[in-house]
N, C-alpha and C positions, 0 to 999 in steps of 0.2 A: 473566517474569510469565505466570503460567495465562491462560487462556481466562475461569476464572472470574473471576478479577480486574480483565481486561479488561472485563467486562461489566461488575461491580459499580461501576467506576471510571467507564463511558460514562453509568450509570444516574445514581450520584450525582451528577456534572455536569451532566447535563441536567436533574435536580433542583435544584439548586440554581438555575440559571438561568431557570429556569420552572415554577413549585412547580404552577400548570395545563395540565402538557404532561401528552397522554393517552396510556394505555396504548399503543392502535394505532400512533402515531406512535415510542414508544420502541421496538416490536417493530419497525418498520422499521429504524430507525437498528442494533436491534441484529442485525436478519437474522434472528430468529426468528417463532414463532406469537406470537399473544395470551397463549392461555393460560399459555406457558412464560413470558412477559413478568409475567403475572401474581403468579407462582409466585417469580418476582426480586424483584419490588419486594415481597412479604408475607415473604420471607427478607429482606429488610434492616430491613425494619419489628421483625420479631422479635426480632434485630441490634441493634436500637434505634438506627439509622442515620437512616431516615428513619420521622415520624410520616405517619399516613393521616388526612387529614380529609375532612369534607363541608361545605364551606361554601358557596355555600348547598346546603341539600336538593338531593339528587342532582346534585351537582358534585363531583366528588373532585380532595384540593389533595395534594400533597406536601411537608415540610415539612422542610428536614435538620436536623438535630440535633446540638449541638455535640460527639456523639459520631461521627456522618458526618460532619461538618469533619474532626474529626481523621484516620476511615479515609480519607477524598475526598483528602486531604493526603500519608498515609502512600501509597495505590495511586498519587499524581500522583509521587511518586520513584521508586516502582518501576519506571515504567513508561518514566520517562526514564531509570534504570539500564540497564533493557533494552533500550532504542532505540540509547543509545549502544553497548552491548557489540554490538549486531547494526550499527553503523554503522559501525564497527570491523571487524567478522569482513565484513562488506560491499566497505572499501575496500581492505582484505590481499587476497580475492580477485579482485576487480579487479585489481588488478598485479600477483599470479600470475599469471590469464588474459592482461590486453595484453602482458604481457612476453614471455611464452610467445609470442604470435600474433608479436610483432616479432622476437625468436629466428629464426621459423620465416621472416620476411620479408615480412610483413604491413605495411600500410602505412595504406591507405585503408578505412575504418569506416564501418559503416551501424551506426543504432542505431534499433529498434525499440519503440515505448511513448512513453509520456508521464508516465507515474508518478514516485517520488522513486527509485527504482531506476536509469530511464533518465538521469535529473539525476546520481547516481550515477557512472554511465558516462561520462555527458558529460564531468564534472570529471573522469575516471580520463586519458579519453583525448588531452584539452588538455593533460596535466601528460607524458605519453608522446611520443616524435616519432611521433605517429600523425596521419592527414589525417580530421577529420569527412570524410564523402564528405555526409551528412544524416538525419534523422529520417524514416520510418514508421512507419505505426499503419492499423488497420483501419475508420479514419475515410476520409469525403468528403477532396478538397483544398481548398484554402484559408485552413486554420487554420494558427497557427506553435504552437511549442513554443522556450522558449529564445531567444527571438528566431530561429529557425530554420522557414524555412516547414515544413508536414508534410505529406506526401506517405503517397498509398496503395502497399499493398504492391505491386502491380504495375509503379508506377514504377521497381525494380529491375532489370526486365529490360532497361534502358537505362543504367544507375548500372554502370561499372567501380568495383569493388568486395573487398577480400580478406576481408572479415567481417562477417557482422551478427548483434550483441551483441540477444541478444531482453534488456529492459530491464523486463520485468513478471514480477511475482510469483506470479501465479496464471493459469493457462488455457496455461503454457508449451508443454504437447503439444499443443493444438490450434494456436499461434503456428508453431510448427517444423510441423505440416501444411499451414500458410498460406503459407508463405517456401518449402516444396518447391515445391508445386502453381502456386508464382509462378517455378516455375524458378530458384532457389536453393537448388545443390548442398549437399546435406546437412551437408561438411564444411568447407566454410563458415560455417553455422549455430551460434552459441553462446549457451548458456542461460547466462544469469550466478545462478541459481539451482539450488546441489546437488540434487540426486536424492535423494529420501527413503528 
């Protein structure tokens, strides 16, 4: 599924659910400007997806369309298509990678994030003879993950450890400058997201 689709699919849902959610708040949710938010919701309008009203006088409502049901419906399968084929190519490389790491005589695991990546990881490396060692992230301590307390990165340079699995999807190069600079050996370090 496109970027476009992705957007068209978060727009209609959030339409549908609140026919007076405002522009600024959709442009948050969707990471863009106003204006471009703008320029979405008048292409689905167009679309005949979703109607634009004013009820009352300068209140703008949004209204879907039982032709935006049907697209809302047709993007809500695509997108679960897509999720599964990438949750799929997700846990194959996972047991490429742990397998590899146990090969080589790796044992004990650090996992890095909090995202559905590091849950990921989590479930790859219970199902492995591999040891959780625990969870890190570039938060405070005190929160858990997993039922697992979570620890900042620095607490590694006390963690006997053969690997830590970076478990997030985006900011990976600054994560692997974070895990050096904490004094974890670079070959140690595993991105579980291929290089583009």
């Amino acid at each position: 599924m496109d970027l476009h689709g992705q957007r068209d699919l978060l727009l209609l849902t959030e339409v549908a659910r609140d026919g007076g959610v405002t522009q600024r708040s959709l442009a948050t949710k969707l990471g863009v400007a106003l204006g471009l938010t703008n320029l979405y919701l008048k292409r689905l309008a167009r679309k005949g997806y979703i109607k634009i009203t004013t009820i009352p006088k300068h209140r703008i409502r949004y209204l879907l369309t039982p032709r935006g049901f049907a697209e809302k419906s047709r993007l809500t399968c695509l997108y679960m298509q897509y999720s599964l084929t990438y949750y799929r190519q997700m846990r194959t490389r996972l047991t490429e990678i742990l397998t590899r790491l146990s090969d080589a005589g790796a044992t004990r695991i650090v996992i890095y994030g909090t995202g559905e990546l590091a849950e990921l990881a989590y479930v790859s490396v219970r199902e492995k003879d591999l040891t959780l060692v625990g969870f890190v992230d570039g938060g405070p301590e005190g929160r858990a993950f997993l039922s697992y307390p979570l620890w900042p990165v620095e607490a590694l340079a006390h963690w006997e450890c053969d690997a830590v699995l970076i478990g997030e999807l985006t900011g990976v190069d600054a994560v692997q400058e974070r895990l050096s600079r904490a004094g974890v050996p670079s070959e140690k370090i595993v991105s579980l997201v291929p290089k583009a």
